[in-house]
C-alpha positions in Angstrom: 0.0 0.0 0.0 1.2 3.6 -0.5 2.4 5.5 2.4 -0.3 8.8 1.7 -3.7 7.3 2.9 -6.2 7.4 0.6 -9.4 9.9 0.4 -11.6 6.5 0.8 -9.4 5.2 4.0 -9.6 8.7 5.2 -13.3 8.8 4.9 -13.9 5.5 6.9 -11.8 6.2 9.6 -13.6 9.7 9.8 -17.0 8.4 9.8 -16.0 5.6 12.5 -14.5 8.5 14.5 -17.7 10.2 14.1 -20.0 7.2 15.3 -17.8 6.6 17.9 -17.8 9.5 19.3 -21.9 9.5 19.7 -21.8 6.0 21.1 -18.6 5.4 23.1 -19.8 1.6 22.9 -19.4 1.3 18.8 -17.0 -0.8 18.0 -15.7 -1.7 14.2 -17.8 -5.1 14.1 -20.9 -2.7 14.7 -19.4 -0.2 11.9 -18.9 -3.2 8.9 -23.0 -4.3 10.2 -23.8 -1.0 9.6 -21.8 -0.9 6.2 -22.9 -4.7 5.1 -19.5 -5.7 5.1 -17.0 -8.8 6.4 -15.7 -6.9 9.6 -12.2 -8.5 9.4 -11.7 -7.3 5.5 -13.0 -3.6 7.0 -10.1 -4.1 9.8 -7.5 -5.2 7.0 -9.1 -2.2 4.7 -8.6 0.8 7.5 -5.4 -0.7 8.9 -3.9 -0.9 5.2 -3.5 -4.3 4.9 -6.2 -5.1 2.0 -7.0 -2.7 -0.6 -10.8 -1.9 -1.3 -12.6 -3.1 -4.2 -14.6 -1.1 -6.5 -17.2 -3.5 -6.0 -16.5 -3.0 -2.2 -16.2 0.6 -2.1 -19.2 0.7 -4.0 -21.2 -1.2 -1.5 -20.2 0.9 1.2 -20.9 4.8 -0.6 -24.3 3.5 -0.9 -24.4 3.2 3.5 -22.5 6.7 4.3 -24.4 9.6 3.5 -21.8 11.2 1.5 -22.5 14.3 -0.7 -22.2 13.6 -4.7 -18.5 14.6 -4.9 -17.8 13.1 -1.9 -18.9 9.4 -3.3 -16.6 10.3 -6.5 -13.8 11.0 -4.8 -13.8 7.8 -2.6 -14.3 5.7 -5.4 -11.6 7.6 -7.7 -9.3 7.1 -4.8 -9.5 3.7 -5.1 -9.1 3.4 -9.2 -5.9 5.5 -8.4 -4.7 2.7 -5.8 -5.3 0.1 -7.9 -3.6 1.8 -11.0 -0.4 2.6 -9.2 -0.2 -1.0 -8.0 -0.5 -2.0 -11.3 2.1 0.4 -12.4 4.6 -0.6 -9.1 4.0 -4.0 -10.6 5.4 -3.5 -14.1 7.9 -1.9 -12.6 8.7 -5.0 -10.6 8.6 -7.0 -13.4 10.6 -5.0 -15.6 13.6 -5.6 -13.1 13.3 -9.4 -12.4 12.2 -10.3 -16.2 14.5 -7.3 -18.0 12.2 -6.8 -21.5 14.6 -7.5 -24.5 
């Protein structure tokens, strides 16, 4: 994962923060219930470890009540992740398997 966090990362850890902080008691099992969503992927997801699907990310825009631009933003940010993992990739590639 890339060391910046991403708009959608920020996004869920700012609307856990802001649950939280109503009910002292909410916990992360209780945010992916409220999101439809495995709760250990959400863990891996906020903590970095697992990158979000579009499908995912998808699934979870239509739960937060996020203004227009909001929901573009967190699903661009995670089209950008996935294209500079794909680029780091290549890149890998290109020094193991030198091309011609």
């Amino acid at each position: 994962m890339e060391t910046t966090t991403t708009v959608y990362i920020k996004v869920l850890r700012r609307e856990f923060a802001l649950r939280e902080s109503r009910n002292p008691r909410y916990s992360l099992r209780s945010f992916a219930r409220d999101l439809d969503f495995n709760q250990g992927d959400l863990s891996r997801v906020m903590s970095l470890k697992l990158g979000l699907t579009l499908k995912g990310g998808k699934k979870i825009i239509e739960k937060l009540s996020l203004s227009r631009e909001e929901k573009y933003l967190f699903l661009k940010s995670i089209v950008e992740e996935k294209a500079k993992k794909g680029i780091d990739e290549i890149k890998q590639y290109a020094v193991e398997e030198p091309i011609l």
